[in-house]
NUTI-717499 format. One record per residue (C-alpha): residue in three letters; x, y, z. Coordinates in steps of 0.02 Angstrom, whole numbers, plus 50000, padded with zeros to 5 digits. Layout:
NUTI-717499
ALAXYZ;...
This chain:
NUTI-717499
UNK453015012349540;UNK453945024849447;UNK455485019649307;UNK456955027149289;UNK458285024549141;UNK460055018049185;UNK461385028549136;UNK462065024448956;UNK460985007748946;UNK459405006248860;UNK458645000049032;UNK457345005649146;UNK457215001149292;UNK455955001849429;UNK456265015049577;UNK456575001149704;UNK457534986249682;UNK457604969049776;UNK459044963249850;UNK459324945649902;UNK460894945850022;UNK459944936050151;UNK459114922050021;UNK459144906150051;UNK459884909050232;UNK459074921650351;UNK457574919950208;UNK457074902150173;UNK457034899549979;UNK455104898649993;UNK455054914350075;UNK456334920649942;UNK454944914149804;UNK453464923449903;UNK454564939149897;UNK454964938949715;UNK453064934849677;UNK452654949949789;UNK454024961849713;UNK453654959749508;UNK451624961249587;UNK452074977449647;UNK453154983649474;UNK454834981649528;UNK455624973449397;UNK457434975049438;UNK458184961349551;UNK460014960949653;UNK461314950049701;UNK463054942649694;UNK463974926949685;UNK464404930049866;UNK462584930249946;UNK462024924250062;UNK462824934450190;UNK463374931350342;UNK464124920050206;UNK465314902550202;UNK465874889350082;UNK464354879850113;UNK462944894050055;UNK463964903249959;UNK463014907249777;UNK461514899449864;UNK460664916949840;UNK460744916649658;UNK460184897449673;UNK458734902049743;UNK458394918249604;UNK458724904549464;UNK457394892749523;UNK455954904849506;UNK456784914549362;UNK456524898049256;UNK454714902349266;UNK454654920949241;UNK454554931949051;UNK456464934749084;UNK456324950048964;UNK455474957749086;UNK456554957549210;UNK458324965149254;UNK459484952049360;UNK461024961349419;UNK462714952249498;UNK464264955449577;UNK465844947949518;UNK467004945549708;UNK468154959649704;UNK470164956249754;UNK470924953049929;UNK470794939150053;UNK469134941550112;UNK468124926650090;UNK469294912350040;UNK468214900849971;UNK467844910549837;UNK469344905049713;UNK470534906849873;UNK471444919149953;UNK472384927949816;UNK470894930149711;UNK471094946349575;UNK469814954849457;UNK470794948049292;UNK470214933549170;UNK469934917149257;UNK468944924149413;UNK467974935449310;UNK467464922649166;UNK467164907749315;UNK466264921849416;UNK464944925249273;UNK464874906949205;UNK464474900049387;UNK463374914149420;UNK462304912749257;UNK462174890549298;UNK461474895549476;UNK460214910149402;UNK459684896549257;UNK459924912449128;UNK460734913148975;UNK461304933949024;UNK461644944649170;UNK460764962549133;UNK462034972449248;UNK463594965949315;UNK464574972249458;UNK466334971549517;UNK466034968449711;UNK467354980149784;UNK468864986549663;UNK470304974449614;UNK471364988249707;UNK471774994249884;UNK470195004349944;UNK469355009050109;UNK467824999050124;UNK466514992850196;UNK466705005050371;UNK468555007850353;UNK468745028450346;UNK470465031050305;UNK471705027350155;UNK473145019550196;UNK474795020450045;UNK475685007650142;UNK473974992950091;UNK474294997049908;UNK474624982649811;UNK474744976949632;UNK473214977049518;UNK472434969749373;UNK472544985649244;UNK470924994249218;UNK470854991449052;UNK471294972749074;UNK469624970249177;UNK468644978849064;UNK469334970448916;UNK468814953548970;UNK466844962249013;UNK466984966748837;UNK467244949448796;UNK465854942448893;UNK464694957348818;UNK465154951348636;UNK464494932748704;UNK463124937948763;UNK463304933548939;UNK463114949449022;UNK462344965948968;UNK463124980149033;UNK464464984549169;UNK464594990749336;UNK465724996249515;UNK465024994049677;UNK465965003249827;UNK466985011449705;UNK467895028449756;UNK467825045549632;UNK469465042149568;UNK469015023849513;UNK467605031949430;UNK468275042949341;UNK469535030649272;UNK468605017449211;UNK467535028849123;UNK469105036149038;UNK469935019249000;UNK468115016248928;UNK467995030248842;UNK469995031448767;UNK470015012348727;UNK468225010548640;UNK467984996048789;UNK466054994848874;UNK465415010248971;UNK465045008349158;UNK463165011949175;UNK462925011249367;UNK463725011649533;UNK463035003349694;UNK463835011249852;UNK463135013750028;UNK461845030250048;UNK460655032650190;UNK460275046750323;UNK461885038950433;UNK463075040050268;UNK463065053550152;UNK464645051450084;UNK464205048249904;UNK463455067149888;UNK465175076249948;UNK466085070149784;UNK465485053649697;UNK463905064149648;UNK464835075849539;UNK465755059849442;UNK464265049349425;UNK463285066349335;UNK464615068449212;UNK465125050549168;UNK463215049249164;UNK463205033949298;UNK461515029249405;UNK461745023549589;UNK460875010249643;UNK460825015649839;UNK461324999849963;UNK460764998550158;UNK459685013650152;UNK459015006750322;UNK460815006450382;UNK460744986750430;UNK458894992250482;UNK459395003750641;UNK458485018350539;UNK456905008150583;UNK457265013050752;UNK456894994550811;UNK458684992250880;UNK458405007251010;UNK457894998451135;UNK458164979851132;UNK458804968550987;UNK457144959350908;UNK457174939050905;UNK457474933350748;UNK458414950450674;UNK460034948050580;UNK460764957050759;UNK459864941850869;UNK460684929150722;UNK462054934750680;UNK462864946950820;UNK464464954150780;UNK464044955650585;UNK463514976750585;UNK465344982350656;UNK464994994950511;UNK463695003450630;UNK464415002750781;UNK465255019550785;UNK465175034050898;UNK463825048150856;UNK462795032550750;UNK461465029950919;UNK461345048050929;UNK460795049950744;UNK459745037650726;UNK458855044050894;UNK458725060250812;UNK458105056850645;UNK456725046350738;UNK456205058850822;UNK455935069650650;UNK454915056550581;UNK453665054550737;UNK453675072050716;UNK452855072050559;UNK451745056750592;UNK453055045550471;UNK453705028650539;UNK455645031250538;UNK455725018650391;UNK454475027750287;UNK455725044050306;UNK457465034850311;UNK456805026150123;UNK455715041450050;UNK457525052550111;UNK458625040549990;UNK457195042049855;UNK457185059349848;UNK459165062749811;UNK459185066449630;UNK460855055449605;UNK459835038949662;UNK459075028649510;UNK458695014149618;UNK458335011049821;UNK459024992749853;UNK457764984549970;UNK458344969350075;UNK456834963850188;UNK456944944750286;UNK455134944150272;UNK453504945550153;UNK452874960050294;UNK454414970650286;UNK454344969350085;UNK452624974750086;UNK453044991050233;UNK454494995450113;UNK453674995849938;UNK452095006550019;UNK453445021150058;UNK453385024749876;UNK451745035449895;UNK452825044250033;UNK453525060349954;UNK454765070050093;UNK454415088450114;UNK455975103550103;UNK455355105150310;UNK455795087150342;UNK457485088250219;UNK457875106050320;UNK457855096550490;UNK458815081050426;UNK460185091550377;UNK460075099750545;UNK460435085450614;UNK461845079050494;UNK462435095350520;UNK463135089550698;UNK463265069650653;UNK463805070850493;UNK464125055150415;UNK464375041050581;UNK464405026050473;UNK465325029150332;
């Protein structure tokens, strides 16, 4: 397991990361346990989640995720280990989390982080996120900006004001965006920078062989602000496993919960993934050992996010580190993004 430092921070952290979106749901909190045991066995010592996990989520399991981190954190060396969270970002997606007009300003931000660090049993969050921004943004699958969803915001340097805060306490380490655009980048890093605030260290957006957005410009603005990206669904939802070519697996998140990948169900995405499966037999790789040694290789990615619903895929994801991708394998994925660029943004 190799380490890699984080940005401005005086972290390392370990070239995969475990995320826990499906803990104590999909992943029974004994399973969760197993997986955690498995992961810090293995050298990963940085750990991922949010006070909206478990998803599919709902008022009954939400921040059962981090529930189920705190009750095996209370036995760990917690200097040892990096726990990132997500503060819920603005808008009226999930409701139950401080209702429907819920902004990135004082109150949600402070509750977030104090309900987050009672359900991890921790005195500090290393790393924490802001979900999605407090502004109007594409995300999550939507392509297109639209002026006419703007709406007013929290001030920049009002959010990061109150992180400051909750640095000088002690409750949380250091500061990050998740699904953030270049221009959101770019000026939190200058309100940062002009207001003596804290520095954003990290970014966790999408990036897989299906969406390659981040490299076209968010690559250039994480180099020079100096942030790492921590690299979500690099199995986009899993179909880069190639297991959802033919029929939908019992027990899969698609069998449980169908409806819930509307991000992948775009045209050119079946093509794609046909294609890049193809490349891998080709080279006598599973698809998942080339769709997670692809994302490793990108020289903007500090940190592969693995999500696995079971001890078995944890174990198949953390061997791919001994995988190293050759420039004949990158030369015919780029053939092929070449005519599918980018399906699932």
């Amino acid at each position: 397991m190799k380490y890699h430092p984080l940005g401005h921070s005086n972290l390392s952290v370990s070239e995969l990361c475990l995320g826990t979106m499906t803990f104590a749901s999909q992943t029974t909190i004994q399973e969760a346990h197993q997986q955690l045991n498995y992961a810090v066995s293995q050298g990963i010592n940085f750990i991922d989640t949010a006070e909206l996990y478990p998803l599919p989520g709902n008022a009954e399991t939400q921040g059962n995720s981090e529930s189920a981190i705190g009750q095996w954190l209370v036995n760990q060396p917690r200097d040892q280990l990096i726990i990132a969270s997500k503060v819920a970002g603005a808008g009226p997606r999930f409701p139950w989390i401080r209702g429907k007009n819920r902004r990135v300003d004082r109150t949600n931000i402070e509750q977030a982080i104090n309900e987050s660090l009672r359900r991890l049993q921790t005195d500090y969050i290393d790393l924490c996120y802001i979900h999605w921004p407090d502004r109007y943004v594409p995300v999550f699958g939507e392509i297109y900006y639209n002026p006419s969803h703007e709406r007013e915001t929290v001030p920049i340097a009002e959010q990061l004001e109150v992180f400051s805060d909750l640095v000088k306490a002690g409750k949380i380490r250091y500061v990050g965006l998740s699904n953030e655009t270049p221009w959101g980048v770019c000026e939190f890093c200058r309100v940062a920078k002009e207001l003596k605030l804290p520095k954003v260290v990290a970014i966790q957006n999408a990036y897989n062989l299906t969406n390659r957005i981040f490299e076209i410009h968010l690559s250039e603005s994480c180099r020079f602000h100096k942030l790492g990206l921590f690299a979500y669904s690099p199995l986009a939802f899993g179909h880069l496993t190639g297991k959802y070519m033919q029929t939908i697996p019992p027990k899969s998140r698609l069998k449980l919960f169908p409806g819930f990948d509307q991000r992948y169900q775009k045209p050119n995405f079946e093509k794609a993934v046909s294609a890049y499966v193809k490349i891998a037999q080709k080279f006598a790789l599973t698809p998942l050992q080339m769709a997670l040694a692809f994302v490793r290789s990108r020289w903007f990615v500090t940190s592969t996010i693995i999500g696995c619903s079971s001890l078995e895929q944890l174990q198949e994801n953390i061997n791919t580190i001994e995988i190293q991708i050759s420039q004949e394998i990158i030369a015919e994925i780029n053939a092929v993004h070449s005519i599918c660029p980018n399906p699932t943004p």
